[in-house]
N, C-alpha and C positions, 0 to 999 in steps of 0.2 A: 178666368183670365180673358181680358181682350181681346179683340187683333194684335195690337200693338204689343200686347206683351209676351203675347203666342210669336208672334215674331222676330220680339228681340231672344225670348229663351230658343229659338232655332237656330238663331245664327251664335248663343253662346256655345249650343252642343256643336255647330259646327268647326268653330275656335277649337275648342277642346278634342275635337275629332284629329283637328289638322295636329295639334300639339301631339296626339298621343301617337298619331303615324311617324312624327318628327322623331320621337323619342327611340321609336322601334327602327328607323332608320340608322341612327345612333349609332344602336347597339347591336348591328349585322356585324357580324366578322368580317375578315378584307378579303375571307378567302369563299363568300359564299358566289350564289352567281349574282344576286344583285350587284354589289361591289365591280365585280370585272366591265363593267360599263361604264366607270370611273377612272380606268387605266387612260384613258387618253381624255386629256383634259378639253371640256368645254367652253368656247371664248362668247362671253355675252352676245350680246346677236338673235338673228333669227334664220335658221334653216328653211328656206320654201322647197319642197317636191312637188313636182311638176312630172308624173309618167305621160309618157305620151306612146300613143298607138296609129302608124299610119296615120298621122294629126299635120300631115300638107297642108288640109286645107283646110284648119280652124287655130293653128300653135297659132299665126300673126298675132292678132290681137291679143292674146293671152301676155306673149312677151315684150310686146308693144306697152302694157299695165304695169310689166314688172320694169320696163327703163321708167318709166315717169315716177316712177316710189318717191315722198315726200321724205323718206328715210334715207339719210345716208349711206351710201352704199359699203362702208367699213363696216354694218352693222347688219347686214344683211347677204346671204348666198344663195342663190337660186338652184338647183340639181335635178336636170331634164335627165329622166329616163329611159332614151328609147330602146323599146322591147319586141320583139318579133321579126317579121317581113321589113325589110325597109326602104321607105320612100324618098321620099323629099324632104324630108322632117330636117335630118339630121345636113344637109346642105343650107337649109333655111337658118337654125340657128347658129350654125357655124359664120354666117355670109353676116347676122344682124351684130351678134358678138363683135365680127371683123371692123364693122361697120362704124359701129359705136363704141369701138376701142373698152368694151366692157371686159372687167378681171373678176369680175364676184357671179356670173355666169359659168356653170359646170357641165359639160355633155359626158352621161353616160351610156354603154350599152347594155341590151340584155337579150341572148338568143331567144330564152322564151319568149312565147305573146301572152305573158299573163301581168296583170296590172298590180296581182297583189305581190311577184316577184320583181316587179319594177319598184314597189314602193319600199320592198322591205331592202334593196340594194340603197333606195336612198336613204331611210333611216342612218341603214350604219355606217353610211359616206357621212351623215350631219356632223356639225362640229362646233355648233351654235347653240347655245344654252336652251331655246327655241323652235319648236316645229311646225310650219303649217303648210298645207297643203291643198295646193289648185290643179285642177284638172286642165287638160292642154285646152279645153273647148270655151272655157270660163276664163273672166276675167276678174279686177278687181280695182276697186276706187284709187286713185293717186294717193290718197292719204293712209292706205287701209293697213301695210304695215308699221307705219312710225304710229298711227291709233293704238292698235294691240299692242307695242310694243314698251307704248309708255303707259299700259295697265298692268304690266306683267311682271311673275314674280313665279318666283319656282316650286310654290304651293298651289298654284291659280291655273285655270283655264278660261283663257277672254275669249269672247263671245261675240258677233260682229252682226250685223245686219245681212240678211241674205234675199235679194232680188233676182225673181224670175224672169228672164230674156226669151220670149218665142224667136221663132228663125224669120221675124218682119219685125226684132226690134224691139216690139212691143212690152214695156217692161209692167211688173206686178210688185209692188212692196206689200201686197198682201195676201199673200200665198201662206197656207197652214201654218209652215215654219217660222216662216216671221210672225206671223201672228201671234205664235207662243212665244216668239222672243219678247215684241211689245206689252204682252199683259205682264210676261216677268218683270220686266222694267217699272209698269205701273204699281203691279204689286210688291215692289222693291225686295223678292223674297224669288233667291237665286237656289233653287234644292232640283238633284238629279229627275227628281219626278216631274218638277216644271217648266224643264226644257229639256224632257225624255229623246224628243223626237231631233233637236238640233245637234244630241251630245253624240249621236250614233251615225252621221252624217261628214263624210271626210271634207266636207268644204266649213268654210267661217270660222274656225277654230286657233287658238295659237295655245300651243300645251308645252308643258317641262319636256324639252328633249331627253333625260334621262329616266322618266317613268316612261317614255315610248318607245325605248330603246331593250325596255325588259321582255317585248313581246314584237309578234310577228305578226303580217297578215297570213290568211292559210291561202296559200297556193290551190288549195283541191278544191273548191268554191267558187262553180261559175256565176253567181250573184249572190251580194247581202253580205260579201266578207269586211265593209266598213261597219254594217252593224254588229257583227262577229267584235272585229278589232276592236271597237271604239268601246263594247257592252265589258268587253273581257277588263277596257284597261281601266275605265270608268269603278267597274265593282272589287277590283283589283288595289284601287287608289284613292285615298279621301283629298279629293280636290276643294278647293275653292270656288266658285263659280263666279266670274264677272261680265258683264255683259258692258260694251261700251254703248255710251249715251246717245239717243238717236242722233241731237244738233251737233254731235263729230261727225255725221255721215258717213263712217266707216264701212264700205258695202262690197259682200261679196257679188257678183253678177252672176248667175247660174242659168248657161244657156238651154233650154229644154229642147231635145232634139224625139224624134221619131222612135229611137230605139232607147231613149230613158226607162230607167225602172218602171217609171208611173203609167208611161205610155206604152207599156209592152202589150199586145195581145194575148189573154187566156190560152195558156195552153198546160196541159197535165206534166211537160217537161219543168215548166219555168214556173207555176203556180204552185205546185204539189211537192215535186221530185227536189227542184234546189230549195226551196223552202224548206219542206222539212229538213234538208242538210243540215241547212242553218240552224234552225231551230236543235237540230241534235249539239251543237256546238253551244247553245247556251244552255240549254238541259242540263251539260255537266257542269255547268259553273255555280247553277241555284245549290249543288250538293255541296260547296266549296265556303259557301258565306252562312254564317249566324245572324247577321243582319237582315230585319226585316225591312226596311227601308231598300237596300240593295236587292232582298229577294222580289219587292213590289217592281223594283227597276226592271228587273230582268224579265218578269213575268211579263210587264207592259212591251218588251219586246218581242218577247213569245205570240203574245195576242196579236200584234202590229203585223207578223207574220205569216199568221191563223189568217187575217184578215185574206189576203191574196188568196189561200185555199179556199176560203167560205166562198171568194168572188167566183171561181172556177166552179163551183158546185151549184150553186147559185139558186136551190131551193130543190134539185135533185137527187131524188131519194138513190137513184140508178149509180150515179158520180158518187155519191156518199160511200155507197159501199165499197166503189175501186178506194177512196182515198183512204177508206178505215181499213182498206186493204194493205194498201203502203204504211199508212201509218203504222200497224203492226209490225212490220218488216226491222225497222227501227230501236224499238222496247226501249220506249223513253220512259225515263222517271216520271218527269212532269210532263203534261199535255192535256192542252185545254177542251176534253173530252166534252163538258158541259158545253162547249158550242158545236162540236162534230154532232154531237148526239141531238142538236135540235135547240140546245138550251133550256128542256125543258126537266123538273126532277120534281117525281110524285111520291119520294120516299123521305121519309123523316128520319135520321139518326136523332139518337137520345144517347148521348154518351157524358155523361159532370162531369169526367176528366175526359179531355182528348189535346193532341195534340195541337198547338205548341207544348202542353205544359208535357213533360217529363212524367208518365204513368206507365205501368205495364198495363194497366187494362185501357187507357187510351191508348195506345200502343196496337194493340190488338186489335179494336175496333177501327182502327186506321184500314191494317192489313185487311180485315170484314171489307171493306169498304172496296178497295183494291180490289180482292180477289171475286166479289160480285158483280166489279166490272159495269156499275151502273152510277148513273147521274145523282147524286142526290144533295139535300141540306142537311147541317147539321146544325145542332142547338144544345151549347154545353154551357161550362162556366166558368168563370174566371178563377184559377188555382193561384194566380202569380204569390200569394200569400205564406202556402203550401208545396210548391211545388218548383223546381226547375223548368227553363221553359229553352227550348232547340226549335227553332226557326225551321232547321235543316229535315225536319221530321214534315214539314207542312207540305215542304217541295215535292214530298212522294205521295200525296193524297190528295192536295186541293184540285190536280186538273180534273177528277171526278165530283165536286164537291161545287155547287152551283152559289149557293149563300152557305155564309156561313153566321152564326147569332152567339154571339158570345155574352153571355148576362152574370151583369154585375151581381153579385151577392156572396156573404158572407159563407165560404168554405168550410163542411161542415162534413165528417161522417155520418155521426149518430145524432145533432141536433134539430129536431124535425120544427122548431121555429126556422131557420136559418134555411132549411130544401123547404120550408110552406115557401119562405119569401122567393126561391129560384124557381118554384113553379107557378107562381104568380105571375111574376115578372115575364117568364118564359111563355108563356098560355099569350100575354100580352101581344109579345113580339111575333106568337106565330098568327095571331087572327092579322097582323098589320102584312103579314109579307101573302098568307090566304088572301086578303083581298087583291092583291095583283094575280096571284097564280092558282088560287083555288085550291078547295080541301086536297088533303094526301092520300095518295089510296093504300100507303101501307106506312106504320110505323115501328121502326127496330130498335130497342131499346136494349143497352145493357150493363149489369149493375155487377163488379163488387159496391162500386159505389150507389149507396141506395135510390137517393135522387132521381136516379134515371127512371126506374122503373114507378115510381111516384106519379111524375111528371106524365108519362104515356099513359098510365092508369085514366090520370085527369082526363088528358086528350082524347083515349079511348069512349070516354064517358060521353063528350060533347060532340064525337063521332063515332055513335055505333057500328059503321059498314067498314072505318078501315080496318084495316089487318094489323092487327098487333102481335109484333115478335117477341119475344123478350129473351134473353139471353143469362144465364147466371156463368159468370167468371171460376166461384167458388161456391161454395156454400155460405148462407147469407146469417141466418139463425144462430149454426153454430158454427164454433171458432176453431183455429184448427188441433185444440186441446179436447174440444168438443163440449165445451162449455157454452152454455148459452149467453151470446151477445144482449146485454139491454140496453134500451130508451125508451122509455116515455113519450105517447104521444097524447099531449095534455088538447086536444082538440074534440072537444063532443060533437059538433057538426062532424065531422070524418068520421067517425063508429057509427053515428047516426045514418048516414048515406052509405057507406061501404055494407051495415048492413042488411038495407033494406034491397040492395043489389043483391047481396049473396041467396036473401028469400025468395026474392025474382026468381034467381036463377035454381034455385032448390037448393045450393051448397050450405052445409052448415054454420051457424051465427058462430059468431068469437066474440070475446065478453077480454080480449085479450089487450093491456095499453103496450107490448113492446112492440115499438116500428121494426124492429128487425124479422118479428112473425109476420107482419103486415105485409113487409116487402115482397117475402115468399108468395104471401095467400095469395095477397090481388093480382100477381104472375099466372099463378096455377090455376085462380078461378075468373080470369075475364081475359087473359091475351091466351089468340089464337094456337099460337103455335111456342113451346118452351123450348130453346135450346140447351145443351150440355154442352159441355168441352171433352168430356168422354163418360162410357158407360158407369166406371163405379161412380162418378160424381152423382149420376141419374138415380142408381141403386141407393146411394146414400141418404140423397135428400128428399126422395119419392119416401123410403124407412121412415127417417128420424123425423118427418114432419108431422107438429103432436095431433091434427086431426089427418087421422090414417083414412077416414074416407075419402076424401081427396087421392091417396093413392092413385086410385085408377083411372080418374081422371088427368094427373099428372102424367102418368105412362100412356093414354092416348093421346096426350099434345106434343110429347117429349120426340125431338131431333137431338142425334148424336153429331154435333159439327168439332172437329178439332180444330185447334188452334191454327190458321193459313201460314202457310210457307208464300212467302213473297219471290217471283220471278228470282232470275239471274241475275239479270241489270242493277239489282238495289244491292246487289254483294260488291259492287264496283265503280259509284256514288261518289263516295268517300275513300281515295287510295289511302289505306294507311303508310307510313313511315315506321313503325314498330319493326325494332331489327330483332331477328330468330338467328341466331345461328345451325345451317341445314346441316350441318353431321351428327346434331342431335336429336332425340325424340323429343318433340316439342309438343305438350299437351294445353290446351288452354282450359281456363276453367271461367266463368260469368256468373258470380251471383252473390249474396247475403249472407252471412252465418247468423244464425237465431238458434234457440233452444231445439227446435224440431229439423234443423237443417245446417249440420255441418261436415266438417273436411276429414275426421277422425282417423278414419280408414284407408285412407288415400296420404297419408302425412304417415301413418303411423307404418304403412305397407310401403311406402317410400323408405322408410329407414332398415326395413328387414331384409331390401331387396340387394344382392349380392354387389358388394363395392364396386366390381367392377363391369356389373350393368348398373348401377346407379350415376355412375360418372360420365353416361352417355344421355342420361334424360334433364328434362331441363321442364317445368313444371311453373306456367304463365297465370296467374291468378289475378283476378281485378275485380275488387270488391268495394264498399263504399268507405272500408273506416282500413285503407293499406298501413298505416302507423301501424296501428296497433297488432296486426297478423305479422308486420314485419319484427315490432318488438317479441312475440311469443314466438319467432323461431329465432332469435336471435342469438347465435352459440351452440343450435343445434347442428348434427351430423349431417342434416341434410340444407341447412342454409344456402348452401351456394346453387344448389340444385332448384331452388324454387326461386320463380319474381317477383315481387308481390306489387299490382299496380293500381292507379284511382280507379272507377269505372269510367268510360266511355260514350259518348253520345253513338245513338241507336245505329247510327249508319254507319261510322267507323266500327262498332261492334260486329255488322254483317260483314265489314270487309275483314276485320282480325278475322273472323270465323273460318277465312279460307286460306287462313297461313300455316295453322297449326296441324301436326300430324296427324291428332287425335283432337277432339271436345268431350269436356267431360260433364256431365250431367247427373243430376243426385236426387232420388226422391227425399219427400217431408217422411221425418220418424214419427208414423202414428200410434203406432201397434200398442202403445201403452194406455189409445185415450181411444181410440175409435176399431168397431171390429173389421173395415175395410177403409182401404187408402183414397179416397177420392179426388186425389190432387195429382194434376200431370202436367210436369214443369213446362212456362212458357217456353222455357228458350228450346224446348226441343224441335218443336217447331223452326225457328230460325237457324236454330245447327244444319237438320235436314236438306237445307238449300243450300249448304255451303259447300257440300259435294266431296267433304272428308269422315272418315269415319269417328265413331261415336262411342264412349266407355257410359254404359248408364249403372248406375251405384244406385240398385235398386231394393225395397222392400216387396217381400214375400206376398202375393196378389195383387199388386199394384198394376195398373197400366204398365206402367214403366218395366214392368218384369216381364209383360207380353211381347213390347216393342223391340223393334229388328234392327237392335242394333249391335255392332259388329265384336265389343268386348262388352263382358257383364260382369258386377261381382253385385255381391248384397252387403248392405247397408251390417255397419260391424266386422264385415269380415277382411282381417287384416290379409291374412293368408293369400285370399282369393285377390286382395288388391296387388299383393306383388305378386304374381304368377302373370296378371294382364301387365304386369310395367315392363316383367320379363321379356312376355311374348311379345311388346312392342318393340323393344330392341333389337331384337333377336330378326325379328320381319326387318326393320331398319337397316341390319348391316347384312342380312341376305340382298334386299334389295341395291344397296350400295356394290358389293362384288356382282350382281348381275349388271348395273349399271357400265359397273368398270370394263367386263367382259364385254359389252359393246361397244365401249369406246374405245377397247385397245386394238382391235383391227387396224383401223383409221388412222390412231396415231401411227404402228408399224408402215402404213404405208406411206405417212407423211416423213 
């Protein structure tokens, strides 16, 4: 495609954007809170806010712009806020009003001295279809609201020219801001990312009075709460973006004073402290969108932020440390660690599935990533084929993650044509970003998906001195039947080099074409260090791998790393809405049913468990295929007891995690196909941090049977499954009379 047609198909998706907000607007109830903004009807027109602070001796000119408006004044209302201490302000515009026999002039007051509670009293005085807002110190062009107001339209935000004024007059139409207004003009192509910096900026703006009437500025924010407002209400809303025509001359005048944002002096209050405020208040909104257009939005405000810390730091290792001091304080989701840290990252991820796409084992090398707490790139693949893809999941990884290299190629488990072409490709893209940043000095690779470990094999090859990690998710070889996995690797060059490395190295030759052995070997005989997810995995796959002299080699590389438990903060992301009813025992449960992993025991100890402690538990399932779990209890005795729901994206899954009384957690049934269990469920890991207790439904030597968690029964055992639903109730309603026992003081005495 063209420019041109890259252009028209943007502005069709943004048509369709606008249409499909229209529709969802629609279909609000009249009783939610959007709607009660609608109770007092809006008269076409345009709203101006105008706070003013101690503004003696700059409001003149300001309302001197708004009497000359080329706009009829039936069509417009002006609403000065003054706020705090007060001066002369509020005599001044009372005397020009007087003066000028003006009715569309509104004086209001506000005890506090804060601008963002000046401004949110004008919002909800507005009454005009319309909103925009000048500051007491600024002015604007005679024409400048009947310009905006004959672009506007109550999908749209018009856009105005904005001109810098020093305190001698001297004015600038080419100031940053404008300048990104005029290239959007040229390049006729109006998108939140190309005019980032004017959308979050409370001056030149005219916006639908009724999307700015859904939100507030925040009071607690002594700087940067227009970027707060404008980012919240921008990602919150699919606007339309218009810009008016330079030859309107539409111009906001933006007088630059001494104590300006821009012009403030470095200081660890105003640089570091309110910054990151701010920055905290967008944090939570990247958890809040699926959009990656909005998540880019937001990000570029993050960084625009970052910017002002980096300035205070200023190449100070010393400053560094206080701020990554404060920044800890914080425990933001996102944060653009890759510029605290230097901007520099000498470590390579190797992960074929990672986030965005929808993977548990992306998933987990996200968390890797996270809990290592360091800078690095990553270099995966494109699933979008295979996979779901959650945007939402990027927000809590990428501010550690410096590049990221996404390569095109066909999605593939076991076709080793299809991982030749991704590590092709990929070899490619990393010598291109090497020559900026130079070799890696460590490479962490890991695979259920084989690819990865493929790939670092190669790299490792072309750099003997980094460090290769390699990590196995599962067992790779065999399956979890214990059958061995095949494919073919119809490639004689690869046997050909693979073995003349292993005689290098004295490991013994393989004469073997399944890639799934391959994956193992070149793990265990050329990367430095193996990790496990836990010991029987290590025991298992150290056994059952067919050349046993390797053994002992595999047990001196082998690290035992469990699965990471991610912070606090990622449990709180995503609030869910998920209604629990608390006078019951509410257990949730997260996962799959397959042949080696189902609910048997726990459905079937549900129905033995005494009526009337069953009628107190309530039993929250969410799996991928809910029809069909919902049709097979369907009539049953315990139907009304259990809920059966879709699954969840990753982040609203950590916040369910911390509603329910109990999570329930279940090993794979091996014991029919393998002599020990080597599998230990992801999500226990993510329960762990959820800070409630834990039923694990375990097999006889498993990890899972080690683990210290707070109710146990064993896989099949019906019995033992209601004895623990029992005891959960039974804690439930002791707890509840202790409860009550100390509330009834209080009340006697009320």
């Amino acid at each position: 495609m063209n420019k041109f047609e890259i252009q028209q198909r943007l502005e069709e998706i943004e048509k369709m954007k606008i249409e499909i907000y229209q529709r969802m607007k629609k279909e609000i109830p009249e009783d939610s809170n959007f709607s009660k903004y609608h109770f007092k009807k809006l008269v076409n027109g345009i709203s101006v806010i105008v706070p003013t602070y101690k503004g003696e001796k700059v409001i003149t000119k300001c309302i001197e712009s708004l009497k000359e408006q080329t706009l009829s004044s039936k069509y417009f209302e002006v609403i000065f806020i003054i706020n705090g201490e007060k001066d002369q302000t509020e005599e001044i515009l009372m005397q020009f009003i007087k003066e000028q026999s003006i009715n569309h002039f509104k004086v209001l007051y506000s005890e506090a001295a804060s601008v963002s509670a000046a401004r949110n009293m004008g919002i909800q005085e507005a009454s005009k279809k319309y909103i925009t807002f000048l500051d007491d110190d600024d002015y604007i062009s005679t024409n400048y609201l009947e310009k905006l107001f004959n672009h506007a339209d109550e999908d749209s935000v018009v856009i105005s020219q904005v001109v810098d004024v020093d305190l001698n007059g001297n004015m600038n139409p080419n100031n940053p801001i404008n300048s990104q207004i005029k290239k959007a003009l040229d390049n006729k192509l109006y998108t939140y990312n190309d005019l980032n910096s004017v959308l979050t900026m409370n001056a030149c703006k005219l916006i639908p009075t009724k999307n700015v009437k859904t939100q507030h500025y925040s009071v607690g924010l002594k700087s940067g709460e227009d970027v707060v407002f404008f980012t919240k209400l921008f990602a919150s809303h699919y606007f339309h973006l218009k810009v008016v025509p330079l030859e309107e001359h539409a111009i906001y005048y933006r007088v630059l004073r001494d104590n300006s944002v821009s012009r403030r002096e470095n200081s660890f209050e105003f640089n570091v402290i309110e910054r990151l405020q701010v920055m905290k208040h967008l944090d939570v909104l990247l958890g809040e969108t699926n959009s990656p257009t909005i998540q880019q939005f937001i990000k570029g405000k993050i960084h625009a932020q970052y910017g002002f810390i980096d300035r205070y730091i200023n190449n100070s290792n010393e400053l560094r440390e206080k701020v990554t001091e404060e920044v800890n304080k914080h425990r933001f989701v996102y944060f653009p660690y890759f510029r605290l840290y230097n901007g520099e990252a000498r470590s390579l991820i190797i992960s074929y599935c990672f986030p965005p796409y929808v993977d548990t084992s992306g998933t987990v090398m996200a968390k890797r990533i996270i809990e290592n707490n360091e800078v690095v790139d990553v270099i995966y693949n494109d699933m979008s084929k295979v996979r779901e893809t959650d945007y939402r999941q990027n927000a809590m990884v990428d501010g550690f993650i410096l590049n990221r290299m996404e390569i095109s190629s066909a999605s593939s488990f076991k076709q080793w044509k299809s991982m030749k072409d991704f590590i092709k490709k990929s070899l490619k893209e990393i010598k291109f970003k090497e020559k900026k940043n130079g070799t890696y000095h460590k490479v962490y690779s890991r695979a259920l998906w084989p690819a990865s470990h493929f790939l670092a094999f190669e790299y490792k090859l072309k750099n003997p001195k980094v460090r290769w990690i390699a990590e196995f998710s599962d067992p790779i070889l065999l399956d979890i039947q214990g059958n061995e996995r095949k494919s073919a690797i119809i490639d004689l060059g690869f046997y050909k080099k693979v073995n003349a490395l292993l005689k290098k190295n004295k490991f013994p030759l393989a004469f073997n074409n399944n890639m799934f052995f391959w994956c193992e070997y070149i793990a265990y005989a050329f990367a430095d260090e193996i990790v496990f997810t836990n010991e029987n995995q290590m025991k298992y796959m150290s056994e059952m791998f067919p050349l046993q002299e390797m053994k002992e080699v595999i047990l001196n590389k082998a690290k035992i790393c469990n699965q990471p438990t991610l912070p606090e903060q990622y449990y709180h992301v995503k609030a869910s809405k998920y209604g629990i009813d608390p006078s019951k025992v509410n257990l949730g449960y997260f996962g799959t049913f397959y042949q080696t992993r189902k609910l048997n025991e726990l459905i079937e100890g549900l129905k033995i468990t005494k009526p009337e402690l069953r009628d107190k538990i309530k039993l929250h399932i969410f799996t991928s295929d809910p029809k069909a779990l919902a049709n097979e209890l369907s009539g049953e005795t315990i139907e009304q007891n259990i809920k059966v729901n879709p699954y969840v994206n990753f982040l609203e899954f950590l916040n369910f995690t911390t509603k329910f009384d109990c999570l329930v957690v279940n090993d794979a049934f091996t014991k029919d196909y393998k002599d020990i269990n080597p599998y230990l469920p992801s999500k226990l890991s993510d329960y762990k941090g959820s800070g409630n207790n834990i039923w694990g439904i375990f097999e006889k030597g498993s990890i899972l049977s080690r683990f210290d968690t707070k109710y146990k029964s064993e896989i099949g055992d019906t019995e033992g499954a209601a004895k623990v639903f029992e005891s959960l109730v039974m804690e439930k309603i002791i707890q509840q009379i202790n409860q009550f026992d100390e509330e009834l003081p209080n009340e006697k005495l009320n």
